[in-house]
C-alpha positions in Angstrom: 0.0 0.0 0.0 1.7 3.4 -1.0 2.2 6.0 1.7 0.6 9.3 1.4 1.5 13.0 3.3 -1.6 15.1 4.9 -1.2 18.7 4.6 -3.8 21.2 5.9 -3.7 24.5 3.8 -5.1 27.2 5.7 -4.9 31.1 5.0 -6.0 33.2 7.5 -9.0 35.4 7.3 -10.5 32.6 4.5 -14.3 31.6 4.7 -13.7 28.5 2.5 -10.9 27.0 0.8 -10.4 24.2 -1.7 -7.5 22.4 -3.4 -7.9 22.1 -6.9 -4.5 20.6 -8.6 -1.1 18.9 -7.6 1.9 18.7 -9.5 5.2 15.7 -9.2 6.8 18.7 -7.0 4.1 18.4 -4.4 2.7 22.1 -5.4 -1.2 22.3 -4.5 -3.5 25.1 -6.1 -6.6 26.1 -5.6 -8.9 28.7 -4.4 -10.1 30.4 -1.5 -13.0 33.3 -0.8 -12.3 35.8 2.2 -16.4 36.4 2.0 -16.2 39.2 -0.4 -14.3 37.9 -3.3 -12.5 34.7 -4.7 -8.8 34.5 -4.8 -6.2 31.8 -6.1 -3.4 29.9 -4.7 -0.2 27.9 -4.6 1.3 26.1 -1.8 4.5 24.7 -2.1 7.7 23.7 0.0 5.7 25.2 2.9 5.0 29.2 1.4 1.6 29.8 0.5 1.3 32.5 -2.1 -2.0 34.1 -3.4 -3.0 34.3 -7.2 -5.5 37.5 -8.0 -5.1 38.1 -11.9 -5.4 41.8 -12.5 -8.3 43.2 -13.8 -10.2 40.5 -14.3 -12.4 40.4 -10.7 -12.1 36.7 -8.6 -9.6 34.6 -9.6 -9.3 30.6 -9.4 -6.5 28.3 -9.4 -7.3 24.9 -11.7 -4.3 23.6 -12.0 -0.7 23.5 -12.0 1.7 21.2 -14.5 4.9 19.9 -13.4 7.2 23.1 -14.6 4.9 25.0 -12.3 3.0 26.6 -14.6 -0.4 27.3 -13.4 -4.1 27.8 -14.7 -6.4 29.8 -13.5 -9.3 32.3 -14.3 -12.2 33.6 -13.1 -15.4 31.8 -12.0 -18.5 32.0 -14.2 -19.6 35.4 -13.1 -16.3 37.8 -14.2 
């Protein structure tokens, strides 16, 4: 049976937050809202970083590949 790591991702001040993608390198991405908008993130080697893509309103984070490159964009109502 294969052994698997538990990390909790929490960012202070957040209402909800969900994981979305993980890359080889163990970098998570996903999205969090604060109540009042929706903001992106990565988390990786223990620094959690946000993700708001100028003017464009809320921002996701969908996924990341394994050169770190990440996808994200706006939910359905930007």
């Amino acid at each position: 049976m294969p052994a698997y790591n538990y990390t909790t991702i929490d960012s202070s001040g957040t209402r909800y937050i969900e994981a979305r993608g993980i890359n080889n390198a163990g970098q998570i991405v996903g999205w969090y809202t604060d109540g009042n908008d929706f903001h992106g993130f990565v988390y990786g080697s223990g620094t959690y970083t946000n993700i708001d893509v100028t003017n464009t309103g809320p921002t996701q984070a969908y996924g990341i590949n394994d050169a770190g490159q990440i996808v994200a964009g706006c939910p359905g109502f930007c």
